[in-house]
C-alpha positions as CSV (number, residue, x, y, z in Angstrom):
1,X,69.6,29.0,-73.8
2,X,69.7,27.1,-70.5
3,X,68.7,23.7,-69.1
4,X,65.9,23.2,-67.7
5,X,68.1,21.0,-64.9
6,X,70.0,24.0,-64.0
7,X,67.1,26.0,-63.5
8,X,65.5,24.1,-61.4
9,X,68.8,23.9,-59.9
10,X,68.8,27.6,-59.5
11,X,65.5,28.6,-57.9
12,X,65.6,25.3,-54.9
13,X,68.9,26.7,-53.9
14,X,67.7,30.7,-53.8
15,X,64.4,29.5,-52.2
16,X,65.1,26.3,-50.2
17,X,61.6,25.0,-50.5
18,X,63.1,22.1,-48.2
19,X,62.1,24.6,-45.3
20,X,59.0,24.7,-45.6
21,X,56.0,22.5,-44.1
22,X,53.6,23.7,-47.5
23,X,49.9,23.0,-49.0
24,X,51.8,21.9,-52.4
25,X,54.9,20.7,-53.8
26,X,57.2,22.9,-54.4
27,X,59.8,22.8,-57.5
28,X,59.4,21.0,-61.0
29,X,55.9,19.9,-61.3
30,X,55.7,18.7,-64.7
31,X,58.5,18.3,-66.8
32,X,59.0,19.7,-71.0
33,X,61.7,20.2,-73.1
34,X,65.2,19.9,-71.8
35,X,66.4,23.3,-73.1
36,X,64.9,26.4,-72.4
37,X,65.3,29.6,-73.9
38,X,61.7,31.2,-73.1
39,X,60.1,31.7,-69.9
40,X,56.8,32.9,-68.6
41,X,56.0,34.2,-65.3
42,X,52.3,34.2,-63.7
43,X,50.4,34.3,-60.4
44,X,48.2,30.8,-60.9
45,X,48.4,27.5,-63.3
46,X,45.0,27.3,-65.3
47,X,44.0,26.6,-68.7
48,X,44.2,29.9,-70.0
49,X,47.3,30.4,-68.9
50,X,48.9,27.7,-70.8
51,X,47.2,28.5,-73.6
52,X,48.8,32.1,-74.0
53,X,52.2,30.4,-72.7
54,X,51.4,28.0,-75.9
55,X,50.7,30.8,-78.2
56,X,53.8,32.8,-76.6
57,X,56.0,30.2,-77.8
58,X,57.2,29.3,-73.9
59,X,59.4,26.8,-72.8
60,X,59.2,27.3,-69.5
61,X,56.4,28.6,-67.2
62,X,57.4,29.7,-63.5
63,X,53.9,29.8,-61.0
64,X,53.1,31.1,-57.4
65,X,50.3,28.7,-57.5
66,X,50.8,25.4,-59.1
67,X,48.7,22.8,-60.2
68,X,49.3,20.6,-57.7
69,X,48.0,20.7,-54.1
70,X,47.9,18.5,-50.7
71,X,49.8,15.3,-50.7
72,X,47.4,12.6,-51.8
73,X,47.7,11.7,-56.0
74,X,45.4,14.0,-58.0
75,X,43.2,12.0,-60.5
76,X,43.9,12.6,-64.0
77,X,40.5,13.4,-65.3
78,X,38.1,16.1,-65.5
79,X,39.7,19.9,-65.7
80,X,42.7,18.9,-64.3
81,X,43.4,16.5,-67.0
82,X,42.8,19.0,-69.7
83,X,45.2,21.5,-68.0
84,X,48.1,18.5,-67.9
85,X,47.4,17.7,-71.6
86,X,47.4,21.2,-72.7
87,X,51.6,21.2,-71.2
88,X,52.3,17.8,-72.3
89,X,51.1,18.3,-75.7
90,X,53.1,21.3,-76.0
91,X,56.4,20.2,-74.3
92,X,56.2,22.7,-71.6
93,X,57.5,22.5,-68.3
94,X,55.9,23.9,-65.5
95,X,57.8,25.0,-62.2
96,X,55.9,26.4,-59.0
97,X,56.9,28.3,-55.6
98,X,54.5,28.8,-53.1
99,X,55.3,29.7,-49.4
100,X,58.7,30.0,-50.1
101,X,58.3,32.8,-52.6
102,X,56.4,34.6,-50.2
103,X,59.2,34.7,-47.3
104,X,61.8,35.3,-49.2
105,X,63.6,38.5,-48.1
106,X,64.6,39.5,-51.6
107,X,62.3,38.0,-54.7
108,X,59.8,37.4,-52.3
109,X,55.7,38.9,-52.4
110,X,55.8,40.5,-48.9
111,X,59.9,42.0,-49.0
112,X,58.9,43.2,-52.5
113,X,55.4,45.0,-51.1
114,X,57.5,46.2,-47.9
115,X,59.6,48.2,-49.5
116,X,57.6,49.6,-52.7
117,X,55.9,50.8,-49.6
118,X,58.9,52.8,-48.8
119,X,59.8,50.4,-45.8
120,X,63.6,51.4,-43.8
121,X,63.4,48.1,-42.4
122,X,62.2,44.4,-42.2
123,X,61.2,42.3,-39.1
124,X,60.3,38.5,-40.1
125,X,57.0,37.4,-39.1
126,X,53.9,35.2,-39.3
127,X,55.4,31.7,-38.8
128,X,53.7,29.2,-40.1
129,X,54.7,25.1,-39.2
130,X,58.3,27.2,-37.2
131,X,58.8,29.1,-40.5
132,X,58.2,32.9,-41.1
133,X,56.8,34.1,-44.4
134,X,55.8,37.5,-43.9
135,X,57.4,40.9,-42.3
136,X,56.4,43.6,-40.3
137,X,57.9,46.8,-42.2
138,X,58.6,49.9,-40.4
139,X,57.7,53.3,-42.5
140,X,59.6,55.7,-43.4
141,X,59.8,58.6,-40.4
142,X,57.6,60.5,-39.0
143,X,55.1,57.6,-41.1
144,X,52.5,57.2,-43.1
145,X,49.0,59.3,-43.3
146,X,46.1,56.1,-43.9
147,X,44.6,58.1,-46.9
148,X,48.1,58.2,-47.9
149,X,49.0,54.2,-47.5
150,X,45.6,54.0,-48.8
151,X,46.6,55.3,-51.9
152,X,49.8,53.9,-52.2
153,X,48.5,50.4,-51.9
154,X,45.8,51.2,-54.8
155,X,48.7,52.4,-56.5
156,X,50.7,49.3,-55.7
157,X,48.2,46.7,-56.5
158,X,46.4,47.8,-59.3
159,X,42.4,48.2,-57.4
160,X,40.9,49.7,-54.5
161,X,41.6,47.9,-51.4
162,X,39.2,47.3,-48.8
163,X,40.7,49.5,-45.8
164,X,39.4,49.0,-42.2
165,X,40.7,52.1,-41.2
166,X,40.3,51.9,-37.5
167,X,44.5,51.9,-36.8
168,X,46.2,55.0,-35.2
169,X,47.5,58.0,-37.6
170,X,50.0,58.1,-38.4
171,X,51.3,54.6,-39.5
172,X,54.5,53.7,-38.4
173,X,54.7,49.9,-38.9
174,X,52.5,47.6,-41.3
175,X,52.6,44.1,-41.5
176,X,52.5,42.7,-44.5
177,X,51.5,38.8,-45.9
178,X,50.4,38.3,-49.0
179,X,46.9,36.3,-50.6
180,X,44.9,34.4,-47.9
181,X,46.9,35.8,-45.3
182,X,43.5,37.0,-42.6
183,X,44.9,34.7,-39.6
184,X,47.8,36.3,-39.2
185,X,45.9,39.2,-37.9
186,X,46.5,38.5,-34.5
187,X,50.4,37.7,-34.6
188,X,50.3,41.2,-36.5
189,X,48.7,42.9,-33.4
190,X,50.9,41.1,-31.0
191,X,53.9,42.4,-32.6
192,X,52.9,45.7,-32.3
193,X,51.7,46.5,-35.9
194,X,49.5,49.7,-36.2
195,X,48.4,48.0,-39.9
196,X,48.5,44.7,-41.4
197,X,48.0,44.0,-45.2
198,X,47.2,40.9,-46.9
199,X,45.3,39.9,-49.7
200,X,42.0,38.3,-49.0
201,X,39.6,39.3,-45.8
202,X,37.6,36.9,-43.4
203,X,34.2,37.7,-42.1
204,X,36.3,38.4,-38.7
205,X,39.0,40.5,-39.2
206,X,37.2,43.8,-38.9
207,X,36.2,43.0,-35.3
208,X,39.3,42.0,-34.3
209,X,40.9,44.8,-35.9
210,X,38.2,47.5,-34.0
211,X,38.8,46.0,-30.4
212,X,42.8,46.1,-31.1
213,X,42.6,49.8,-33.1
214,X,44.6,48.4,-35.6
215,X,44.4,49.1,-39.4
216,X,43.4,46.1,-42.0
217,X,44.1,46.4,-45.2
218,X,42.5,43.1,-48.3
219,X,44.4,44.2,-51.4
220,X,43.1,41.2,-53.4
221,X,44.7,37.9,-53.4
222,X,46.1,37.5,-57.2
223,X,47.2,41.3,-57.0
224,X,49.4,41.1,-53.9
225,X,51.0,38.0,-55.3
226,X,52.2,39.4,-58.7
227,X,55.4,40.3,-57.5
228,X,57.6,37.9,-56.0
229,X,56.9,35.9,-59.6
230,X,57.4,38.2,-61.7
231,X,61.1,39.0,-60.2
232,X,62.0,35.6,-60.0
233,X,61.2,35.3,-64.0
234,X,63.2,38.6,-64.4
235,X,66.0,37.4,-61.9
236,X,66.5,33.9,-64.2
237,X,65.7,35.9,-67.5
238,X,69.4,37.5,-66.5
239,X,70.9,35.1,-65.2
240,X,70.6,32.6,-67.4
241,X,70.2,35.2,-70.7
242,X,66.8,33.7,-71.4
243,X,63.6,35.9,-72.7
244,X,61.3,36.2,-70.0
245,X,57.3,37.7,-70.6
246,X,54.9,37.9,-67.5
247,X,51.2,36.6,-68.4
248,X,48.7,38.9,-66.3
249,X,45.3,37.0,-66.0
250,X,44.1,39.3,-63.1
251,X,41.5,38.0,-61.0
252,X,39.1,40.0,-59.0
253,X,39.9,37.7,-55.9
């Protein structure tokens, strides 16, 4: 058993959310029970999700996507309401990284992707607000066939990916940000990349990525961003000598 204190604690020091110019708060978002001797990881805060972290017997739910978002106050009615009274009611807490779990270089989405990929090293890029929170990975020598990273990705992620395959063979470099990560297409070809990988595509991406003969690669948005969650859960489970269970809710986005 732990407090819930020193995990929240735990995770702002490892992941600095203080660095980051985000779409959401990051950190304790609402607060349970004190003590905490179960946790659940998952991808995003919804309804269903508390109600398995209810019926799991939770104390403490980690999330990539929180239920908070901007900076104005959210009204308490409607769905969101429901989802709040569903935690309250139950004494859960409810604690979200965003951006920062995506640039981390250890428990982070992208570093975690890099180097299932096989990747010898990692170059931080995609800044967003002076911040980087994605990384350009070189593959391992002499690279990577595309059928091959293809396949790997599917492998990866769980689903065929949608695969602009118009990059050079082999693949020696990839750059890699996870979920709604499309605009970063350009920084990726700037740096160099002969393939970028992110989660969701934009209606221009495959243009851009004909003219520059660069690979693109849309592994869905809640699939690329199981990761870094997942091994934060896991990396406080031992710390802290808590239970730990990830919730998989997949989502076809």
């Amino acid at each position: 058993m732990a407090s819930l204190a020193e995990i929240v604690a735990a995770c702002d020091a490892l992941l600095a959310p203080e660095r980051f110019a985000d779409y959401c708060p990051n950190g304790l978002q609402v607060e349970g029970r004190s003590e905490v001797r179960r946790i659940a990881s998952a991808v995003s805060a919804h309804a269903e999700l508390f109600e398995r972290a209810i019926a799991s017997g939770v104390d403490l739910l980690l999330t990539h996507h929180g239920l908070l978002w901007g900076s104005a106050p959210t009204p308490l009615t409607g769905a969101f309401r429901q989802r709040l009274k569903l935690l309250l009611e139950a004494d859960i807490s409810l604690l979200a990284y965003h951006l920062p779990l995506d640039a981390h270089p250890e428990l982070g989405n992208n570093a975690l992707i890099a180097r299932a990929l096989g990747a010898q090293s990692l170059t931080p890029f995609a800044e967003h607000r002076g911040q980087p929170i994605g990384f350009i990975a070189q593959l391992p020598s002499p690279g990577s066939e595309p059928r091959a990273l293809h396949a790997a990705i599917e492998r990866l992620c769980g689903r065929e990916p949608l695969h602009f395959d118009f990059g050079p063979t082999p693949v020696r470099s990839i750059a890699i940000i996870s979920g709604a990560g499309a605009s970063y297409l350009e920084q990726a070809i700037a740096a160099g990349a002969d393939a970028f990988l992110t989660g969701e595509p934009a209606e221009r991406v495959m243009a851009i990525a004909k003219e520059a003969g660069v690979h693109f690669i849309a592994a869905g948005h809640y699939a690329t961003e199981t990761f870094g969650i997942r091994q934060l859960g896991a990396h406080l489970a031992e710390r802290f000598g808590l239970e730990h269970v990830f919730i998989d809710i997949p989502n076809p986005i």
